[in-house]
BAFI-3210 file (N, C-alpha, C; in Angstrom, 3 decimals, decimal comma, padded with zeros to 6 digits):
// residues 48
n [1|2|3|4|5|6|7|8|9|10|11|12|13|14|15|16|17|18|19|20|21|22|23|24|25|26|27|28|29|30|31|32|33|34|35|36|37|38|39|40|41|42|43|44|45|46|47|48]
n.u [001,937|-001,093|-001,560|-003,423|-003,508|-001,352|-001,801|-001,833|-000,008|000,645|-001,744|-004,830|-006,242|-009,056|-010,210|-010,594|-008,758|-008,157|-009,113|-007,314|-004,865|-005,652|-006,196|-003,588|-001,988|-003,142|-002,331|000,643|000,773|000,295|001,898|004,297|003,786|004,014|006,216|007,662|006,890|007,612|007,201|007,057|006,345|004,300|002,510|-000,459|-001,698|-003,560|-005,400|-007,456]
n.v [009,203|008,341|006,940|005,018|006,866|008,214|006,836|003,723|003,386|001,549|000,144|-001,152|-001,867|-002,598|-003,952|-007,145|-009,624|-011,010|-008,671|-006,330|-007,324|-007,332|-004,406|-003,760|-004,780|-002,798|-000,909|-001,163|-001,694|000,724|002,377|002,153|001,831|004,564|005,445|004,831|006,476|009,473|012,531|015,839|018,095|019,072|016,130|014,273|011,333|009,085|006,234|003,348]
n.w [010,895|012,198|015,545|017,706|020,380|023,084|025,571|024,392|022,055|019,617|019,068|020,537|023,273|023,505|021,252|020,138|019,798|017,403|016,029|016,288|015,423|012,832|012,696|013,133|011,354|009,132|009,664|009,338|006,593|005,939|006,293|005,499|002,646|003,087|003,602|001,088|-000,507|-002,224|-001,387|-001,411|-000,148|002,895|003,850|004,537|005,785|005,866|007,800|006,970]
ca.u [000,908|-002,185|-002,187|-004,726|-003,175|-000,296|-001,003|-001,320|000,663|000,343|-002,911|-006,201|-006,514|-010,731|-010,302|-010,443|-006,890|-008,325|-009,279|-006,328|-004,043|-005,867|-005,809|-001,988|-001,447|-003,584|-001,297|001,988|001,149|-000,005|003,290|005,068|003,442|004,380|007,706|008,227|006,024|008,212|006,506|007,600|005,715|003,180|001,474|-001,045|-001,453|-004,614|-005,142|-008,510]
ca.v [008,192|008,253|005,819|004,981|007,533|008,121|005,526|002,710|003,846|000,968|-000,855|-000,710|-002,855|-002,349|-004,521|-008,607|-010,326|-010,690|-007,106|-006,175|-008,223|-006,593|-002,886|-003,663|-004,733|-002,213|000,457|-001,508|-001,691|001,859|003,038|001,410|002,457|006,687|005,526|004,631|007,420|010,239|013,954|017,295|019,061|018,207|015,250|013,421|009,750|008,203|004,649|003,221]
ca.w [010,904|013,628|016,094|019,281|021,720|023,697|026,414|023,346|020,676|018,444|019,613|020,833|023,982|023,559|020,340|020,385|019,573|015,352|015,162|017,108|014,305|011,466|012,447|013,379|009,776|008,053|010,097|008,889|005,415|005,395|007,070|004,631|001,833|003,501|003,505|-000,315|-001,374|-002,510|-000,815|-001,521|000,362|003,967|003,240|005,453|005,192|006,606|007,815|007,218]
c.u [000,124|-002,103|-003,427|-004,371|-002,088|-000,321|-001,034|-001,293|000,770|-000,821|-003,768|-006,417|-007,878|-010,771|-010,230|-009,185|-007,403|-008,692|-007,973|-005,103|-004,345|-006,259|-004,490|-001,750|-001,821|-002,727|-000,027|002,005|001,068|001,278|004,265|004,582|003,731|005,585|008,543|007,559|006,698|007,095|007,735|006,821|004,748|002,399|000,933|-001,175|-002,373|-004,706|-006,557|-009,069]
c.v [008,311|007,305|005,904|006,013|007,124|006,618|003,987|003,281|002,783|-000,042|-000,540|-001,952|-003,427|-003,667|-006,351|-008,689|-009,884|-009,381|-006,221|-006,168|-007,237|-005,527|-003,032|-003,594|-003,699|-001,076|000,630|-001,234|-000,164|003,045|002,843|001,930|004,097|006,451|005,417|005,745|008,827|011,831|015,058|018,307|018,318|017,540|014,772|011,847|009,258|007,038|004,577|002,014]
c.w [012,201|014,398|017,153|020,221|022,119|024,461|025,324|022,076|019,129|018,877|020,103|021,967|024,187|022,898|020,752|019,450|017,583|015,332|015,548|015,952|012,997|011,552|012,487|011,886|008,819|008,559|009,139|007,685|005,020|006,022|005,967|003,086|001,796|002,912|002,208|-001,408|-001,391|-002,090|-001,013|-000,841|002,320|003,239|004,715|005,162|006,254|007,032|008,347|007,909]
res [x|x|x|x|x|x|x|x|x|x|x|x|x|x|x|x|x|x|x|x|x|x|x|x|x|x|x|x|x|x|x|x|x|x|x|x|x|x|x|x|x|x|x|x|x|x|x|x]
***
């Protein structure tokens, strides 16, 4: 999964607290969604 960069690995300190909140979640659900998704092969997995 992609995040912001090494020095913030899950966050974007640029962002205001609500956009902050709702990239966090659109990460989580899309992490979560990798994790139940059966791959056989390299997959990528975007987060929009």
């Amino acid at each position: 999964m992609p995040t912001r960069g090494i020095p913030f690995p899950a966050g974007d300190p640029s962002l205001e607290p609500a956009e902050e909140r709702a990239w966090r979640q659109r990460l989580m659900e899309r992490a979560l969604e990798a994790i139940a998704t059966p791959v056989h092969e390299p997959t990528l997995f975007e987060v929009n």
